[in-house]
N, C-alpha and C positions, 0 to 999 in steps of 0.2 A: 504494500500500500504506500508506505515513504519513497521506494521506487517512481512510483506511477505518480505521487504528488510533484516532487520535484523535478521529474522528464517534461509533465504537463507547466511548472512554472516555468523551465527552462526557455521552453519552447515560447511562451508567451510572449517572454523579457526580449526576446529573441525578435519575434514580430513587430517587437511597440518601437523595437532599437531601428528595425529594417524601414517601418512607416515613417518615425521623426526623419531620418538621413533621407528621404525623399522628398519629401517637405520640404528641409532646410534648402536642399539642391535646387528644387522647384523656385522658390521662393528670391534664390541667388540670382538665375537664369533670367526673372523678369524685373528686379532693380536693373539689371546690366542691360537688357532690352530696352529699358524703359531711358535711360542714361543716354542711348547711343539715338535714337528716336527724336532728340528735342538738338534742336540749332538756334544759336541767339547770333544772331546780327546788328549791328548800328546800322541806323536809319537815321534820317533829318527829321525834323519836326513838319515838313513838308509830303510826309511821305507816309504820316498818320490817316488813317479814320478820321472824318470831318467832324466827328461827334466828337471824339478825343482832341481835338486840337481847338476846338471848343470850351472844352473841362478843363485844358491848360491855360486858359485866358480870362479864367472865370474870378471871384472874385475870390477865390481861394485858394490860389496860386499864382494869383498876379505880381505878388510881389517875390516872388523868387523865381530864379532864371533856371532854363534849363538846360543845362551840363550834357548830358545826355540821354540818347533815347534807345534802347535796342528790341528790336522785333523777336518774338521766341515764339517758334514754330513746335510743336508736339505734336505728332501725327498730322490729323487737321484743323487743328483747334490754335489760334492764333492770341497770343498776349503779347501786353508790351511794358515794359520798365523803364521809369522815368527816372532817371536822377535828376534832383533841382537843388541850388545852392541860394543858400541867403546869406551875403556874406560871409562867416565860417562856419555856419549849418550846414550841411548838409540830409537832404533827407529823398530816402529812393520809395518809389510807388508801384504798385503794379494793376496794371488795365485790362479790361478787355477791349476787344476790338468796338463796344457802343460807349465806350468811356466809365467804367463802372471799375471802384478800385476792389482787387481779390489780392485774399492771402493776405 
């Protein structure tokens, strides 16, 4: 009977070892997909969404300049990051493409 209890735990410990390690692997393979998937680019402020270059003119951002802008591509889902300085502030945004800040 101690036999047969511990062939049968054996075997469990065995399986739950074999499912986590496929998991983990799984789980590796799609941050690394997901990593290689998204391209960030600089862009002009010219080269915004009209609605976004709107939201930069607004009165909530009117008094800080913007530094830079870069486009980030993720599959087909398009966002954008503002850097804008105010004097020695600094502070970075992130857009969608109708001007809505995410994240």
């Amino acid at each position: 009977m101690k036999k047969s209890i511990i062939a049968l735990s054996t075997m469990l410990f065995l399986a739950v070892g074999v499912a986590n390690a496929q998991t983990e692997k799984s789980v590796k393979e799609a941050q690394q997909t997901q990593v290689v998937e998204q391209d960030k680019v600089e862009v002009s402020q010219d080269d915004l969404p009209v609605t976004l270059q709107e939201v930069l003119k607004s009165d909530r951002f009117n008094s800080w300049d913007v530094s830079k802008i870069y486009e980030v591509t993720k599959g087909k889902e398009k966002t954008y990051e503002v850097i804008l300085m105010n004097g020695e502030k600094k502070a970075t945004y992130k857009f969608d493409a109708e001007g809505k800040t995410i994240g």
